[in-house]
N, C-alpha and C positions, 0 to 999 in steps of 0.2 A: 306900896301899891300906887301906880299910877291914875292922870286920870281919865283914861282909856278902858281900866279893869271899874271904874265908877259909873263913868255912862253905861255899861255893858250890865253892872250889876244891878243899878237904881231900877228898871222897869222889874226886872224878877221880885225886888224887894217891896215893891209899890205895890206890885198885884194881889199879895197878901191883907197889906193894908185897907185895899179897896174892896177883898172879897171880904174882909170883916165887917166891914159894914153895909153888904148887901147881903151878910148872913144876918144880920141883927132885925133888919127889915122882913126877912120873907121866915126865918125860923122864931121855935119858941124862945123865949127868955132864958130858959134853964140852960141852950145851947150857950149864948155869950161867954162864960167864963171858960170852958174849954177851946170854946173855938180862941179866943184872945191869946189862951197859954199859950194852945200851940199854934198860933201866929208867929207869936213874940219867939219859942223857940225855933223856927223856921227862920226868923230873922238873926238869928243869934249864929245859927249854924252857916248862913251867905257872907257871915262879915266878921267872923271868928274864923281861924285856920283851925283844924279839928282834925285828928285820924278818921278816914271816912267811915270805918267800920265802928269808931268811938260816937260820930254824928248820928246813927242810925239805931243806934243802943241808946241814945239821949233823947231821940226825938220821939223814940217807939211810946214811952209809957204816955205823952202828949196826943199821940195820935191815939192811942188805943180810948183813953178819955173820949173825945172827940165824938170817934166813932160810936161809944156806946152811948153817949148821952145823945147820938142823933136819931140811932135806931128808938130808941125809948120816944125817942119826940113823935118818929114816926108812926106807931105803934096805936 
């Protein structure tokens, strides 16, 4: 990989970073550990070559986390 594919990727990669900690600020506490996992998986799958359909079966039980422990928050 060049570093052409690195400038191109770092902002994609950033914005997760950044949204992690504007989720820790505005949501509850119990959200942090899923939202983190599936940050870190999200970064994992930008900077790892993966079968995309293998990325999407990895990322899924992260997300699905995520998502319920936000609905719960919301609730």
């Amino acid at each position: 990989m060049g570093d052409e594919w690195y400038r191109t990727a770092r902002p994609a990669v950033d914005g997760p970073r950044i949204a992690e900690n504007s989720v820790q600020l505005l949501c509850a506490p119990d959200l942090h550990t899923p939202t983190t996992a599936y940050a870190r998986a999200l970064n994992q799958a930008v900077w790892q070559e993966h079968d995309e359909a293998r990325v999407a079966e990895r990322l899924e039980p992260f997300k699905a986390e995520f998502l319920a422990v936000a609905r719960r928050t919301l609730n």
